[in-house]
Every structure is written in C-alpha cells, then in structure tokens.
BALO-755100 format. One line per field, with one value per residue: residue in three letters; x, z, y of N, C-alpha, C in turn. Coordinates in pm, whole numbers, plus 50000, padded with zeros to 5 digits. Layout:
REM BALO-755100
resn = [ALA	...]
n_east = [X	...]
n_up = [Z	...]
n_north = [Y	...]
ca_east = [X	...]
ca_up = [Z	...]
ca_north = [Y	...]
c_east = [X	...]
c_up = [Z	...]
c_north = [Y	...]
This chain:
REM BALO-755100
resn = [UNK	UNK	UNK	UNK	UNK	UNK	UNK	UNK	UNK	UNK	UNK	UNK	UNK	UNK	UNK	UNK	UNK	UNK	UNK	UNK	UNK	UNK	UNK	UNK	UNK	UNK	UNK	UNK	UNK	UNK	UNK	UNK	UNK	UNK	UNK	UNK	UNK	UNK	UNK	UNK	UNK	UNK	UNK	UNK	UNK	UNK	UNK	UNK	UNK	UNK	UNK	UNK	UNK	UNK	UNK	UNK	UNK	UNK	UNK	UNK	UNK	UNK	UNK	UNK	UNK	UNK	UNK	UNK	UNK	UNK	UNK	UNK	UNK	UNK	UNK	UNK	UNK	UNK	UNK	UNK	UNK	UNK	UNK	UNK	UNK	UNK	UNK	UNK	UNK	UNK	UNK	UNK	UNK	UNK	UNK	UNK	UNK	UNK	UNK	UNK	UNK	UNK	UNK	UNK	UNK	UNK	UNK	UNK	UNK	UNK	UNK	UNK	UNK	UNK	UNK	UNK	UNK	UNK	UNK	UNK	UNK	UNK	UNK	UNK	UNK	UNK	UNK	UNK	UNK	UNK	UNK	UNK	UNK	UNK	UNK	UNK	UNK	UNK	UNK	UNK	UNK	UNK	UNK	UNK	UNK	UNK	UNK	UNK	UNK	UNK	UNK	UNK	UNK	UNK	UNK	UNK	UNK	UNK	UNK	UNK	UNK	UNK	UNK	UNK	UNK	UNK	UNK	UNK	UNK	UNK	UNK	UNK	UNK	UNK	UNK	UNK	UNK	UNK	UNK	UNK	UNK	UNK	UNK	UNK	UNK	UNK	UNK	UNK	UNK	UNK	UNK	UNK	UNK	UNK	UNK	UNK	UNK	UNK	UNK	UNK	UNK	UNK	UNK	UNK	UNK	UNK	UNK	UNK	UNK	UNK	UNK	UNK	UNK	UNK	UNK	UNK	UNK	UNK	UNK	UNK	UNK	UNK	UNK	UNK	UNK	UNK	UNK	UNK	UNK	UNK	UNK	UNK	UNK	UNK	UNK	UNK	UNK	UNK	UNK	UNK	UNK	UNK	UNK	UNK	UNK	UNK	UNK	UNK	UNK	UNK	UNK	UNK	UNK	UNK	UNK	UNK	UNK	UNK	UNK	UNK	UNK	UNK	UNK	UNK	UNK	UNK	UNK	UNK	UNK	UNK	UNK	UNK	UNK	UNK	UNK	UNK	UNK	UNK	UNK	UNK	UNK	UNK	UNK	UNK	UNK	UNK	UNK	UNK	UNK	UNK	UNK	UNK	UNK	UNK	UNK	UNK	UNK	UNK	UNK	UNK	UNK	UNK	UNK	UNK	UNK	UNK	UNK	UNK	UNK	UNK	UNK	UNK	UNK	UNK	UNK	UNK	UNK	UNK	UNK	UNK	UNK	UNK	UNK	UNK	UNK	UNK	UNK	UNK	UNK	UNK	UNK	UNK	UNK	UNK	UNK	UNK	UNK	UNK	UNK	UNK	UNK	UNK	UNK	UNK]
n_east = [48210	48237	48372	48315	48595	48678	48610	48738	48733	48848	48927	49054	49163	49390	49460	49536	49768	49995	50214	50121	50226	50173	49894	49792	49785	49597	49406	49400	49354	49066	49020	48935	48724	48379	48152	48125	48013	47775	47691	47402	47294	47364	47554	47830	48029	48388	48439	48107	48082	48284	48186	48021	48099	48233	48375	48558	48699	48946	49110	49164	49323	49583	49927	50033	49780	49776	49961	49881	49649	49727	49915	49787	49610	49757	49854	49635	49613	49822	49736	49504	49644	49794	49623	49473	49678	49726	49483	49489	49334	49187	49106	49038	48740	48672	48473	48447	48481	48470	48611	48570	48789	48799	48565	48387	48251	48141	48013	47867	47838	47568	47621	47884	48077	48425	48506	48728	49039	49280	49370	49505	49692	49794	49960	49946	50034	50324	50203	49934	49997	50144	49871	49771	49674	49967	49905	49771	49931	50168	50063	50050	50177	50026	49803	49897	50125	50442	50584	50333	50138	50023	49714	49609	49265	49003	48846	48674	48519	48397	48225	48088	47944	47803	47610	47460	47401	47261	47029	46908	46836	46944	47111	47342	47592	47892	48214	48450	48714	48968	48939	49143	49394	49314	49221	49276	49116	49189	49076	49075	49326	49437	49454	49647	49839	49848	49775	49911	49819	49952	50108	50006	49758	49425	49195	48838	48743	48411	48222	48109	47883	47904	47940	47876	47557	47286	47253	47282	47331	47062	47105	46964	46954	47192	47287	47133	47223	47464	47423	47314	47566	47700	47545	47620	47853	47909	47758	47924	48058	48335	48621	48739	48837	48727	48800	48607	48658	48577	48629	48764	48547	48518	48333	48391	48406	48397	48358	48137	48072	47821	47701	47882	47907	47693	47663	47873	47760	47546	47678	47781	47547	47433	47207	47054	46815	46825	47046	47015	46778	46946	46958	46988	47094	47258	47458	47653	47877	48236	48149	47965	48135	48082	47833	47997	48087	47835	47736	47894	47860	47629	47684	47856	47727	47684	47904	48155	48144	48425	48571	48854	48913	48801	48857	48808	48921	48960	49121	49095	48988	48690	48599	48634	48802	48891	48644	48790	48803	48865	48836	48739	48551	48472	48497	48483	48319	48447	48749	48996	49309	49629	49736	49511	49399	49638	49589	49404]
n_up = [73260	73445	73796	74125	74355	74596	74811	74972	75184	75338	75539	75450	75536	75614	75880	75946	75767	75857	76129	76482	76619	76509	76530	76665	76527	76300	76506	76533	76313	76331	76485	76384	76197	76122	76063	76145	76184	76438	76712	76651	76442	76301	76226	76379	76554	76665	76917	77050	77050	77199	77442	77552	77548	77634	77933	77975	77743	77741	77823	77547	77423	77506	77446	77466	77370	77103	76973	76998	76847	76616	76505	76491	76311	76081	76062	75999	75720	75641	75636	75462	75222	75180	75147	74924	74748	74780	74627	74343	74149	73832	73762	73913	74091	74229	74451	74550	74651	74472	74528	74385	74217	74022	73869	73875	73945	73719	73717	73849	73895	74019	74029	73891	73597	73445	73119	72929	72855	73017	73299	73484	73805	73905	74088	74323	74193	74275	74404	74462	74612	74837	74957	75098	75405	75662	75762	75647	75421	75493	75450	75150	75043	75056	74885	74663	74370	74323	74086	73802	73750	73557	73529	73477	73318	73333	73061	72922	73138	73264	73039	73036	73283	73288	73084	73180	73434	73410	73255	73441	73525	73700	73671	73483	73476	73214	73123	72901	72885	73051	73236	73121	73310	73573	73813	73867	74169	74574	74629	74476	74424	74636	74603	74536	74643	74881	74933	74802	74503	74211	73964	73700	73700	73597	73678	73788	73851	74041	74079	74350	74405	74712	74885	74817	74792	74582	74470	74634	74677	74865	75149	75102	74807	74748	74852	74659	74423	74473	74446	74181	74079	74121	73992	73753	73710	73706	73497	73321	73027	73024	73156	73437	73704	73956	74192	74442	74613	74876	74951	75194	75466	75782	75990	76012	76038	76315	76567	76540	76737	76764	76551	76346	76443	76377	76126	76060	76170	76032	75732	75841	75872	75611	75597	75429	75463	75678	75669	75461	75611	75743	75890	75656	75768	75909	75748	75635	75500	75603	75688	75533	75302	75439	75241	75034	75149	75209	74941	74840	75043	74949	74686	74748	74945	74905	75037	75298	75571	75732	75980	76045	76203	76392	76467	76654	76653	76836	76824	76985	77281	77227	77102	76825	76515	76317	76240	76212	76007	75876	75651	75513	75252	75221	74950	75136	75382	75660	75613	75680	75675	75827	75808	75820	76085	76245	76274	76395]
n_north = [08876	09178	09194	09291	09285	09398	09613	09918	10203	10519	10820	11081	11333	11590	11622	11350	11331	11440	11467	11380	11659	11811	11880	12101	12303	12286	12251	12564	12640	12591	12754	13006	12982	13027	12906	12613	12285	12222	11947	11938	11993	12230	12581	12675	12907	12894	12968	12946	12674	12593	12720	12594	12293	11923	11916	11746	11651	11743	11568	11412	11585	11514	11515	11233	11045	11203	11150	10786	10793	10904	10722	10499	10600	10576	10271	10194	10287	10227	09952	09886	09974	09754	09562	09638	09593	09341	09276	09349	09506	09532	09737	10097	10208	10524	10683	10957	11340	11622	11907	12192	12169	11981	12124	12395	12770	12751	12526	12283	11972	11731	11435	11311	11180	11082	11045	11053	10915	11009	11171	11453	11521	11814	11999	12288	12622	12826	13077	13012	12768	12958	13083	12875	12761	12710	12425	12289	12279	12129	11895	11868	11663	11399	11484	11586	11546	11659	11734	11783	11491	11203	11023	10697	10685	10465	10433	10282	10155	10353	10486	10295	10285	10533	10479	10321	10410	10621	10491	10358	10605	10838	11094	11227	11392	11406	11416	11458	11525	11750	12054	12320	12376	12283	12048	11717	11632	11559	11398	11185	11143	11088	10753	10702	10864	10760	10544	10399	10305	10139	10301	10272	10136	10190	10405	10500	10775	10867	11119	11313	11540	11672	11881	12099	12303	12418	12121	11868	11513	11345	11141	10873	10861	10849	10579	10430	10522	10371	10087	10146	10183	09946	09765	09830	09781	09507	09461	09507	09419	09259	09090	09185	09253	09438	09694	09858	10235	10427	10777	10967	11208	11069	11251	11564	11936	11940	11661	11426	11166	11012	11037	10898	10668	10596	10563	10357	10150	10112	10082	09821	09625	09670	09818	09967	10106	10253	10424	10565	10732	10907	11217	11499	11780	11736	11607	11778	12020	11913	11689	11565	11453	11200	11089	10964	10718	10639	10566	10387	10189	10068	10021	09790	09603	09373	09239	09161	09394	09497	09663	09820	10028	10273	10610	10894	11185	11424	11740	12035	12203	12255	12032	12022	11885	11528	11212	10985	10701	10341	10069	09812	09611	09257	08982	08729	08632	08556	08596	08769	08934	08927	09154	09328	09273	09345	09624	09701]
ca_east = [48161	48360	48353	48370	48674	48721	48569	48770	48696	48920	48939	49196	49179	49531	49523	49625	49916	50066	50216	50066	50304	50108	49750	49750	49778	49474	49305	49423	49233	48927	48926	48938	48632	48254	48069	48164	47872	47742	47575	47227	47292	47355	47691	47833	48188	48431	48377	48007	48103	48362	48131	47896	48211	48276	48507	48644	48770	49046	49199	49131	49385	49738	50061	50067	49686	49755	50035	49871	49557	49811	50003	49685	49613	49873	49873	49488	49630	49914	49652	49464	49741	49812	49477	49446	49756	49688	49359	49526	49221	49240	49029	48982	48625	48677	48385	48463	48384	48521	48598	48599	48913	48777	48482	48375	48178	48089	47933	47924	47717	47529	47700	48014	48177	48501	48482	48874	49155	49384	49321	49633	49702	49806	50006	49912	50166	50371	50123	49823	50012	50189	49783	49698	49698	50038	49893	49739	50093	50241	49988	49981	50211	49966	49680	49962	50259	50582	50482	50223	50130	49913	49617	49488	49107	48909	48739	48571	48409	48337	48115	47959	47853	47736	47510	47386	47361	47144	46932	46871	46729	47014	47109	47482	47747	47994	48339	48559	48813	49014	48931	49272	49411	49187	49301	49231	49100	49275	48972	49073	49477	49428	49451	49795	49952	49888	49726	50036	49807	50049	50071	49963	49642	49339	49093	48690	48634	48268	48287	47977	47903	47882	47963	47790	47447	47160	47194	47350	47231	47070	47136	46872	46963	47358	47285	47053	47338	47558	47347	47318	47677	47718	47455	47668	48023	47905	47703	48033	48156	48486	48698	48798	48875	48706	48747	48560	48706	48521	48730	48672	48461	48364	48266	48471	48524	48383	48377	48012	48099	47706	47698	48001	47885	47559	47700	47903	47608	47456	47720	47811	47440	47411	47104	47020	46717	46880	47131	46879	46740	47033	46922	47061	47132	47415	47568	47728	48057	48356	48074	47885	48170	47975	47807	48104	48111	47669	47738	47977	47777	47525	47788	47926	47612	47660	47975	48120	48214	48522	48571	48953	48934	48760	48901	48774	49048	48994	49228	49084	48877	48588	48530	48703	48883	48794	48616	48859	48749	48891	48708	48692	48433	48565	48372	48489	48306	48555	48872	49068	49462	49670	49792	49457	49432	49687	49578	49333]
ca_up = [73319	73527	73904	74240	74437	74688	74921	75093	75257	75409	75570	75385	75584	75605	76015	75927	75688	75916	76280	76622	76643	76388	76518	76708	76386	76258	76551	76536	76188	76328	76610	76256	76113	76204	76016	76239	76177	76546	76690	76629	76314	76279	76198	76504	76607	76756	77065	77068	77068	77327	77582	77543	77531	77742	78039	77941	77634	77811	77789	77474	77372	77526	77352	77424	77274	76991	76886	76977	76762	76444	76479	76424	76159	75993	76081	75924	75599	75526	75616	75314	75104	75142	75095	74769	74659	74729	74557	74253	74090	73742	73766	74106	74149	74339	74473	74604	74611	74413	74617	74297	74157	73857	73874	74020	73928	73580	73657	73986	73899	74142	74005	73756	73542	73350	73019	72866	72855	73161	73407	73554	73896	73869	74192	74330	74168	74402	74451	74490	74749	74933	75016	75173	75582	75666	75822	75508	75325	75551	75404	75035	75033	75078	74761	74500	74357	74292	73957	73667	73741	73503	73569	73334	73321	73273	72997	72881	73198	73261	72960	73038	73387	73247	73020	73322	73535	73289	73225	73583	73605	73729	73550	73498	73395	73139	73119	72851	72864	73173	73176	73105	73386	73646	73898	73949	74348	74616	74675	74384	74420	74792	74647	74478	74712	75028	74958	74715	74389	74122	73861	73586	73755	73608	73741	73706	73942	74068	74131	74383	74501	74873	74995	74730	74755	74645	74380	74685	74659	74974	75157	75062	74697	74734	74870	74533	74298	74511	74380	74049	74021	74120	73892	73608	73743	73730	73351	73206	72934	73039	73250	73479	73838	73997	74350	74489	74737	74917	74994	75259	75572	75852	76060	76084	76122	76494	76605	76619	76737	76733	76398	76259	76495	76340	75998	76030	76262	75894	75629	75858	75855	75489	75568	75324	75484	75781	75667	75384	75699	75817	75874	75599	75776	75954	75646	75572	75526	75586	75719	75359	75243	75475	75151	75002	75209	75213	74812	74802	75078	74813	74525	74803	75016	74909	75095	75419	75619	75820	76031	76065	76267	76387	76542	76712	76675	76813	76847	77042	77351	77138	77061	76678	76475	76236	76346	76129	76042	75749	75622	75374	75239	75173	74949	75161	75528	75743	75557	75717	75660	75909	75847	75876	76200	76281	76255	76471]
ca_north = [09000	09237	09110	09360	09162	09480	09731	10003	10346	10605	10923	11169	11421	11670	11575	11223	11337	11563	11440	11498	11749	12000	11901	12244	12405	12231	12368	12716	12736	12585	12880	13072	12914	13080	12784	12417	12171	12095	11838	11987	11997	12440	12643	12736	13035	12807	12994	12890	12527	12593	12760	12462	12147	11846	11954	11598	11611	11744	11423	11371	11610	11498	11426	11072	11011	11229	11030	10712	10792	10925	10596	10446	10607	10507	10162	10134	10332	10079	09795	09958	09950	09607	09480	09658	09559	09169	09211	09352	09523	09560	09903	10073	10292	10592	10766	11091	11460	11766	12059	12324	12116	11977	12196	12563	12825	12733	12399	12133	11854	11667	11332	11322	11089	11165	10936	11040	10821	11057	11287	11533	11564	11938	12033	12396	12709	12878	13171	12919	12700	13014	13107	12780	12752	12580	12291	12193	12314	12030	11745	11881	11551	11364	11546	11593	11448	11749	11810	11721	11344	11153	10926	10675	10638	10349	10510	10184	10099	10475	10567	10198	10339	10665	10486	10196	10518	10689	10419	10373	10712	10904	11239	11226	11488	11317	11528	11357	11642	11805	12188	12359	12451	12226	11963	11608	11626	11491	11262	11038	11109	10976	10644	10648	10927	10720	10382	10316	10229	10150	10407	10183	10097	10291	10449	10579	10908	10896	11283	11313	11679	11696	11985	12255	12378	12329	12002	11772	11409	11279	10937	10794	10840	10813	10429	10379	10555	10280	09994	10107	10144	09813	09683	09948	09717	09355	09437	09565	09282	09276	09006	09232	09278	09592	09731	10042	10302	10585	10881	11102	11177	11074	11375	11691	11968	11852	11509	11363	11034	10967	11017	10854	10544	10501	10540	10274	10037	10093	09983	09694	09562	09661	09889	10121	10182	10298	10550	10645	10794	11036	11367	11552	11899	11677	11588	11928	12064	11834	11551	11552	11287	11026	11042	10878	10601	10558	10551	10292	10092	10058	09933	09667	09574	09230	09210	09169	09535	09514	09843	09826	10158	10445	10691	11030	11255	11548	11854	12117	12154	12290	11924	11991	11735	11439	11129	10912	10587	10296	09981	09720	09512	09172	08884	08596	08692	08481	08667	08894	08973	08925	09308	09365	09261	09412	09761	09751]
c_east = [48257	48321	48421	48447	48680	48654	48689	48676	48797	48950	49054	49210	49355	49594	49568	49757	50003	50095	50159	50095	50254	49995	49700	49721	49659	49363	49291	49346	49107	48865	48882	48790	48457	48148	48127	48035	47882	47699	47467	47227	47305	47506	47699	47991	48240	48397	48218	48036	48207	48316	47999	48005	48220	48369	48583	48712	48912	49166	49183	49259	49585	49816	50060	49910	49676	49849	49952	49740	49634	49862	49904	49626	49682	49886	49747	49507	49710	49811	49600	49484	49785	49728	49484	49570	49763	49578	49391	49419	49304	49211	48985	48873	48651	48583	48423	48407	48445	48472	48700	48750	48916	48689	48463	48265	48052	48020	47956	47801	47705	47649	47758	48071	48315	48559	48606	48965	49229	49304	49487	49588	49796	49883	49977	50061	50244	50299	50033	49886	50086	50008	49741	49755	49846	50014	49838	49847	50146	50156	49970	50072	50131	49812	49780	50117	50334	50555	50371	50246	49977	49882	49539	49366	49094	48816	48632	48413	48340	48197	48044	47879	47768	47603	47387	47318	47173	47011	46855	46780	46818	47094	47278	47576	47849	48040	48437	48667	48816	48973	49111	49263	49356	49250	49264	49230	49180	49189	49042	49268	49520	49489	49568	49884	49950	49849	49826	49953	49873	49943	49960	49804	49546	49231	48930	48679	48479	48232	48127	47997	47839	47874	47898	47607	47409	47169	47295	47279	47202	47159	47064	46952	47095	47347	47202	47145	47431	47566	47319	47484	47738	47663	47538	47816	47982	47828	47816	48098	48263	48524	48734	48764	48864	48755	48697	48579	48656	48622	48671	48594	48596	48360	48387	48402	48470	48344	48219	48014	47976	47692	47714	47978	47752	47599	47778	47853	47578	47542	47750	47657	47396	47278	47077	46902	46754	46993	47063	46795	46754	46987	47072	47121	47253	47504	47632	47875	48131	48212	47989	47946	48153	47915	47866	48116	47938	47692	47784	47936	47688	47588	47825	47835	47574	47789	48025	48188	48317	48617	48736	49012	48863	48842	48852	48877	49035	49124	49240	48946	48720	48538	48565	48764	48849	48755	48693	48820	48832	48843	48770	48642	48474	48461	48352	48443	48403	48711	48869	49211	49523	49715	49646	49452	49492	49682	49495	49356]
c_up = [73426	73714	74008	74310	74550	74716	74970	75097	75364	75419	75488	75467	75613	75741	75983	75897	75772	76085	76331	76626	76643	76433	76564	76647	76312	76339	76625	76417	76212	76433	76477	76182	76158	76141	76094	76251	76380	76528	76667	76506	76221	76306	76352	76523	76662	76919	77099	77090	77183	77447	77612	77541	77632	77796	77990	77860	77652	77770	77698	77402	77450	77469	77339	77323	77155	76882	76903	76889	76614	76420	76459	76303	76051	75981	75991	75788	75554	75554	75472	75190	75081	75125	74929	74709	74659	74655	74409	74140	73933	73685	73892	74083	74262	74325	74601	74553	74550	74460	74530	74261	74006	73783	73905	73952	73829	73583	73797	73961	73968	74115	73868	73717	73435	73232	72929	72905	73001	73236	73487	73676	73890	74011	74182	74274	74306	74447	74506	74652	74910	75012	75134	75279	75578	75718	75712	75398	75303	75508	75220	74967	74934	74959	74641	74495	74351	74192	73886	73695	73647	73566	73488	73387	73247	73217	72954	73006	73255	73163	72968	73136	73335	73175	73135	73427	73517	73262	73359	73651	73646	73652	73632	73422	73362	73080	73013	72817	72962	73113	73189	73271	73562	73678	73903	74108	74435	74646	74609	74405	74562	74749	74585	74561	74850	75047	74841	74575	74284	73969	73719	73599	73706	73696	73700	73843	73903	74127	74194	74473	74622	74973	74913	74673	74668	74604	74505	74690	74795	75023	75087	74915	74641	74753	74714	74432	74365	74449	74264	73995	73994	74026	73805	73590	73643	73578	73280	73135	72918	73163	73332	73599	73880	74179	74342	74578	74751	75004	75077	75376	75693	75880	76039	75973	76291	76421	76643	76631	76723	76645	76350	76342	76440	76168	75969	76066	76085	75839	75727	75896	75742	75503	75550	75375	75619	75742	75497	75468	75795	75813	75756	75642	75873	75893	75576	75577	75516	75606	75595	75353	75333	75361	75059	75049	75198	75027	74775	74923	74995	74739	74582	74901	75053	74991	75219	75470	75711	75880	76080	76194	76276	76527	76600	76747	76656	76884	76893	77160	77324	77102	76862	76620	76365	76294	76181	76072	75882	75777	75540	75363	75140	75089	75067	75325	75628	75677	75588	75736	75791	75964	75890	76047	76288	76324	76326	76626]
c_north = [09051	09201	09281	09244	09255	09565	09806	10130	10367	10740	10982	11286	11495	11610	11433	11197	11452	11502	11532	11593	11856	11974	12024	12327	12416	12317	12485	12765	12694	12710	13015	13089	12916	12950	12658	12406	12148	11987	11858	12043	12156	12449	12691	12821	12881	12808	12969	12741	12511	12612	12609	12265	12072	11894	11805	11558	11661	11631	11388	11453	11619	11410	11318	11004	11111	11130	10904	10707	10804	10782	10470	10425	10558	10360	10124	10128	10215	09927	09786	09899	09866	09528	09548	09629	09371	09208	09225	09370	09605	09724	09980	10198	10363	10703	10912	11263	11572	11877	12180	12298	12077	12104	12336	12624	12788	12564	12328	12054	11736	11514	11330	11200	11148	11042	10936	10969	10846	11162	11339	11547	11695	12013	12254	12486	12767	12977	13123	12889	12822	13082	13004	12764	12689	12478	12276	12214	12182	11909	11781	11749	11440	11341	11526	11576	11633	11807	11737	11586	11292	11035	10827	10624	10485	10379	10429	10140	10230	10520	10400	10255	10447	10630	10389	10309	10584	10598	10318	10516	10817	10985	11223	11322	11437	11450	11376	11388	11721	11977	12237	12471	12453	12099	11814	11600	11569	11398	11172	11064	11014	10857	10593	10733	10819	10582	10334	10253	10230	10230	10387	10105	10210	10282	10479	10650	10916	11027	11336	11494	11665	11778	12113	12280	12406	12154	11884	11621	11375	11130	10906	10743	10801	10611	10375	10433	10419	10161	10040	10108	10009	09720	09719	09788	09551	09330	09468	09394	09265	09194	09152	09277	09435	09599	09934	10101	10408	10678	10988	11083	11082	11198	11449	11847	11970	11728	11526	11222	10961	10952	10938	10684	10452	10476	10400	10131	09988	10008	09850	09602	09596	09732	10017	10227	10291	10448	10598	10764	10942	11162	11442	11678	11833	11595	11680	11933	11972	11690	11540	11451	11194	11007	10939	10760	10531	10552	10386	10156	10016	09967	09826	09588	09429	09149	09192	09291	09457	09660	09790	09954	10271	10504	10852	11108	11408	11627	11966	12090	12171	12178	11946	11887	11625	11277	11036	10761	10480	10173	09926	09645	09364	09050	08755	08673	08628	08545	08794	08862	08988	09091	09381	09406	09312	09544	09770	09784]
C-alpha cells in the first residue's frame, strides 16, 4: 500500500521571490487595492486600515528587518527543499488553489482533480505578462518556467482519489484534459520552481477553490477532505512513497498575526476541531489558502508538525504584507534535519 513519508507547507507568495529591495512595490499596489481583508473580518481602502494602524509597526518596516525576514525566508524554502529531496517521494500531493488558471468563467469547482497523464506550465504571452504589476513581473520566476514546461501526473493515484473521494461523500470535478490554452497554477509549480522537485517526479494537483464565491469549502470540511485524502493515499495498491504539500497562505493581503497563530496552535495539536472552528469571513482573499494548509492538516494529522518559520512580513504602515509561515510534518516525532534546524 502506498505510505505518506512527508508533510510540507509553504507560503508562495511573489513578496518572498522578490528582494527587500522591491517590497515597496508590493505595497504601492496594496495602497491600490479597495478590498484588504481586516481584522474584523470586512474589506477595507488601504487608507481605512491606515487611519486605524499600530503607530508601531513603524519598526516593522526598516531595511535591516526587511532583509532579515527575506533571508529567512529563504533559509525556510531551501530547508523545504532539502527535506523533500531526502524523503524522495515517489508522488508528491499538492493541495492548492486555482486562481482562474486552469479554470474561470466556464467552471471553478469547489474541489478538483486532474486524472491525465501531464499538465503544462504555460508561461504568460508578452501582452498577458506586459499587464501584470511589476512587482509580481519580478517573481513570475518563481510561478513559471521561460517557456512551455511539462508536468507528469500521477494519473493512477489521481483517478484512485477521485473515486475514495467520491465514495466518501465528496462531489469532485475530474479534468482528464488541459483546456487549450489554460495554465497549470503557480500553486502546484511552487514546488518545482522553488522547492527544486525533480522534473521526473509526478504529481496529483488537489485544485481546492478558495478564493471564488459562493461554492468555497469551509474548515470544517477542508480538515475532513484532508482525512479522506489520506484515507484515498494509504488505500492506493501501490508501493509507493507519497508526500503532501500545501501551497499558499497564511494571511495576506494584511498581516493577522492572530489568525495565522491560531492556525498553526491547531495543525501542531492536530485539532480539527479547533480550526474546523475558524470564522470563515476571515478566510477570504489571499487568507482563504489557510485552507490549504487546514486540508492537508487533515491528510497528515497522524504526524508530527514542525513550524520551521513564521514570519509576519509586513510592508506598509497600513499593517499590509503576508504572514509567511513553512512547516513539515515528519513521521518520526524526535526527527528533525539539521538544515532544518537551521532555518529557524
């Protein structure tokens, strides 16, 4: 039977892939941006969140702690990447969210599987990418390879989940064919543009909608899709070495360090019942993919959490930014990597 050997989770966010340098840039498009999730859970102008901000965060945004939070980042990411490359999974599970890449108008279903052999990473045209902000120009690094990169699926243990899913109760959208002309996300490229997974390594995108109105799955139900995936992994009749990685999140576009503190209280006491709980009107927008990470709590629950890093990185005095955070859930609870370690 196929065996979970690995846990991660990690932020992707553009501010990671982009030096301190550019975070101003970041939040020059959030003064841009009339929707920012507060803390009270409502859209707010930047300037509403500004006239209402800690005088303190002040310090939160000088040169030397922007670099020493990026150089963090970085240090957690290659921890990452060297944990998943000792574990050497023969299939890696990535639960993330499609933001109108695979999907859009014509269809976003609450939870996706894609059951064909490849999947294209599809880099934006030159008209496409000359629209997008340049601070996310400067991280498209980071989402997509130069040109056309293929992806091979784990189509076997894919249309097993779909049917384990299904027979669990959970209504699943099975894609066994890219639409022409339609992207593989950067959720699921995350984990070969920056966590180094070798090419030859497939994959199964868990393509969870998070951010699109109305069909979004709660917690509650993201931690019970978590656990049946897991149940879906460990019934597949196949030797083979899984790990599962949640892409995405924590908080932004503001920093609720309350939040992003209880979220992770939860996966590292494995209670479902607890972040089953989250108020959903503060899982919106960029903070939805916490879903991503309460999903894949679920699938690893039996393991041990190791919070390698959070970080609160914001970038304007508005209290903007992402609350950064990376993880992995290890079987052996006393095992941790020296690079781990390191990174923290």
């Amino acid at each position: 039977m196929a065996e979970i050997v690995l846990g991660l989770a990690s932020s992707h966010t553009p501010q990671m892939s982009t030096s301190a340098e550019f975070w101003k840039e970041h939040a020059a498009r959030d003064e841009r941006n009339a929707q920012l999730l507060g803390r009270d859970g409502r859209y707010h102008s930047y300037d509403d969140l500004l006239a209402n901000a800690d005088p303190g965060l002040a310090g939160e945004l000088e040169a030397p702690v922007w670099k020493d939070k990026f150089d963090r980042a970085q240090a957690a990411v290659g921890a990452l990447a060297r944990r998943l490359e000792q574990a050497a999974p023969d299939i890696v599970v990535i639960v993330g969210d499609d933001q109108h890449e695979l999907f859009g108008a014509d269809g976003v279903p609450a939870i996706g599987l894609f059951t064909g052999e490849r999947l294209w990473d599809l880099p934006p045209d030159a008209e496409h990418f000359a629209r997008i902000p340049k601070d996310i120009q400067r991280a498209n690094w980071a989402a997509h390879a130069d040109a056309p990169d293929s992806y091979p699926v784990g189509a076997g243990l894919s249309q097993h989940l779909a049917a384990a899913l299904t027979g669990r109760e959970f209504d699943v959208t099975v894609m066994s064919a890219q639409p022409q002309g339609r992207s593989l996300g950067h959720a699921f490229t995350f984990a070969r543009r920056r966590l180094h997974l070798a090419a030859e390594v497939p994959i199964v995108p868990v393509l969870l909608n998070t951010y699109y109105p109305p069909n979004v799955p709660g917690p509650a139900r993201c931690w019970r899709l978590g656990e049946a995936l897991r149940a879906g992994i460990e019934s597949w009749d196949a030797d083979a070495r899984i790990a599962v990685f949640a892409s995405g999140g924590l908080s932004h576009f503001v920093v609720l360090e309350d939040l992003d503190r209880a979220v992770l209280a939860g996966l590292a006491g494995g209670d479902g019942a607890a972040l089953g709980q989250l108020p959903a009107d503060m899982l919106r927008s960029g903070t939805s993919e916490t879903l991503n990470w309460i999903t894949a709590g679920g699938a690893l629950s039996g393991l041990s959490f190791d919070l390698l890093d959070y970080i609160p990185a914001y970038r304007s005095p508005a209290g903007t930014g992402v609350g950064m955070a990376f993880a992995t859930w290890n079987r052996d609870r006393t095992a941790r990597t020296e690079q781990e370690t390191a990174a923290r």
